[in-house]
N, C-alpha and C positions, 0 to 999 in steps of 0.2 A: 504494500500500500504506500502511498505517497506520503512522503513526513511531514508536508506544509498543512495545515491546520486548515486553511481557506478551502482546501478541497473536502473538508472532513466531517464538517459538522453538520449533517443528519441525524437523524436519532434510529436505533436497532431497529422501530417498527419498520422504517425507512427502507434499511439494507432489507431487511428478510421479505419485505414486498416485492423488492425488485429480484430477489432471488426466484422468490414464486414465479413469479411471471417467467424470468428465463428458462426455470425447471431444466438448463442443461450447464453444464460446467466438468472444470477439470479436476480430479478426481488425485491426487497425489501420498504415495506413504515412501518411509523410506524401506527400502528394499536390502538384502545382504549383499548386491555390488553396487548397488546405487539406488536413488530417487526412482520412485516407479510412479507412474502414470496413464490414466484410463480419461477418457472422452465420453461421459454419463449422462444421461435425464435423470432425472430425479423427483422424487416427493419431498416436498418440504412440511414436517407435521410442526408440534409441539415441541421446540429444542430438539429439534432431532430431524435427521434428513436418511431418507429410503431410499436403498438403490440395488441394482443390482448389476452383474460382470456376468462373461461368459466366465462355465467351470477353467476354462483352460488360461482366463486372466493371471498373470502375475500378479499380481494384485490379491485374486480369490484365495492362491497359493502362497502366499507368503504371511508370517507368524502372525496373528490376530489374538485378541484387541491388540491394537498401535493406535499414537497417534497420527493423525491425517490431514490432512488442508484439501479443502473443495472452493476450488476459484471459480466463481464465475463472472464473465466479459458481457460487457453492452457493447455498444455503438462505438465507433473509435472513428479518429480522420485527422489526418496530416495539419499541420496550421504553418504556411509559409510567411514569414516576421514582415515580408511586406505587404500585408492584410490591415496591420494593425495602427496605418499610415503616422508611424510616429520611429524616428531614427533609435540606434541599439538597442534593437531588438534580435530574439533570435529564434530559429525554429522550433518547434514542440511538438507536440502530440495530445488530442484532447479524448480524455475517453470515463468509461463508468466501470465501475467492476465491486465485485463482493469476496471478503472473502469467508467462508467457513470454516471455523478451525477446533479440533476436539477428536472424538476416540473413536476408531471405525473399529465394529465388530459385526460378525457373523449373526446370522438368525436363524431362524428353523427353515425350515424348506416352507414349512406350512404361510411364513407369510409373505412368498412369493405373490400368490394368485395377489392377495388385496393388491399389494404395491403397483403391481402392472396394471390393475385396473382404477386403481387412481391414478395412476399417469398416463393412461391414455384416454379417461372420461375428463381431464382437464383440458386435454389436448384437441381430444375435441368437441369439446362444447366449445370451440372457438372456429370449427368450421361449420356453426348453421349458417344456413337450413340442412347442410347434406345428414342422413341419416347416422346417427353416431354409430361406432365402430364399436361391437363389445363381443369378449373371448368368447361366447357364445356361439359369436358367429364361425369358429374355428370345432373341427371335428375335435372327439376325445383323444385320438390316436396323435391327433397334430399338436393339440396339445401338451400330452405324456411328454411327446420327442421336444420341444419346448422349453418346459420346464426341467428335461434333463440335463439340459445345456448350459443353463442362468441361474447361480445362485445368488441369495437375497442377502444385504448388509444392512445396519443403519451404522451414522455416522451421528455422536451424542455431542450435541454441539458444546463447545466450552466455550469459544469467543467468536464475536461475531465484528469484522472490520470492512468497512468503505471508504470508494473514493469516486467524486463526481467531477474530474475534472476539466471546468471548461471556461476556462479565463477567466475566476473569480479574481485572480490578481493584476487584471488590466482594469482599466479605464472603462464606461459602460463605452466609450465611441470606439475605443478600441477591441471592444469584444464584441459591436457590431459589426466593425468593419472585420474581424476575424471571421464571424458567422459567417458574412455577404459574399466572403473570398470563398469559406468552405463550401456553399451554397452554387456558387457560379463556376468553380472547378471545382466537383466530384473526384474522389479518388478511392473506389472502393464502394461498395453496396450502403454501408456506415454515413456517408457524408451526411445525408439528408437530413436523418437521426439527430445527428451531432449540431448541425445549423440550427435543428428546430430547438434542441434543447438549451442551446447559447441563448437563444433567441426569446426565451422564457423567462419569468423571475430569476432572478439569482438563486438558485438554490443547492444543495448538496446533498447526497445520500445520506 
């Protein structure tokens, strides 16, 4: 996370909303040759976040409970210092992120079924009208083979850290005209994202 204060000060209901909402992030523990790392969706309940890995994850295999960090990224986009129509400046990067931090452990098999089915009745209740998707609609057989595959973790959160950063430390005219640059040259899917939220009260996760 960022050490500057200005990017910081949201409050926990803050970060863990925007966590919900991305329900995907990086998944990190450390490993016996190194840092190990999975690319996850996830549940976020009560201090606690649901997930699960293939059986075959590093991750699934390596010594449990540990501790763990689950990052998850927003919107990011380049900011070139002649946006901010004012001399020595210099270039940066503006972006959101959370991080999750606390003890990953194993769970029973048994509470596989729930977790996938809250993470994909979340997922899609954001595509109506189309009719929502549920394991039901999967044979028992397809299922069986399925669940062999995924086993289920939670991770018990212990500290919860943000960062929204996007030119709280300029000028409001220089954090327009940083918006108006990211706005009119795109670089990456992110820009727009990033424009609209510069573009917004000042605020931070």
């Amino acid at each position: 996370m960022h050490p500057n204060p200005v990017y910081r000060t949201g409050t926990e209901a803050d970060a863990l909303a925007f966590a919900r909402d991305r329900s995907f992030g990086i998944l990190s523990v450390n490993g016996t040759e190194g840092p190990l790392a999975a690319h996850i969706p996830f549940d976020l309940g009560q201090g606690e976040v649901f997930v699960h890995l293939a059986r075959s994850n590093p991750i699934a295999r390596t010594a449990l409970p540990a501790p763990a960090l689950l990052a998850v990224s927003g919107p990011d986009a380049y900011v070139s210092p002649d946006w901010y129509g004012a001399v020595d400046q210099v270039p940066t990067w503006n972006y959101a992120a959370v991080h999750l931090r606390g003890v990953l452990e194993p769970l029973p098999q048994e509470a596989l079924p729930p977790h996938l089915e809250r993470v994909s009745a979340q997922m899609e209740a954001r595509l109506a009208p189309k009719p929502v998707w549920t394991l039901d609609k999967m044979s028992d057989d397809a299922v069986a083979r399925m669940f062999r595959m995924i086993v289920p973790f939670r991770l018990v959160i212990a500290s919860v850290e943000s960062t929204m950063k996007l030119n709280q430390n300029k000028t409001d005219a220089q954090r327009a005209g940083a918006a108006a640059g990211i706005a009119a040259n795109p670089i990456g899917l992110d820009a727009a994202q990033i424009a609209a939220l510069m573009q917004a009260p000042v605020r931070s996760l």
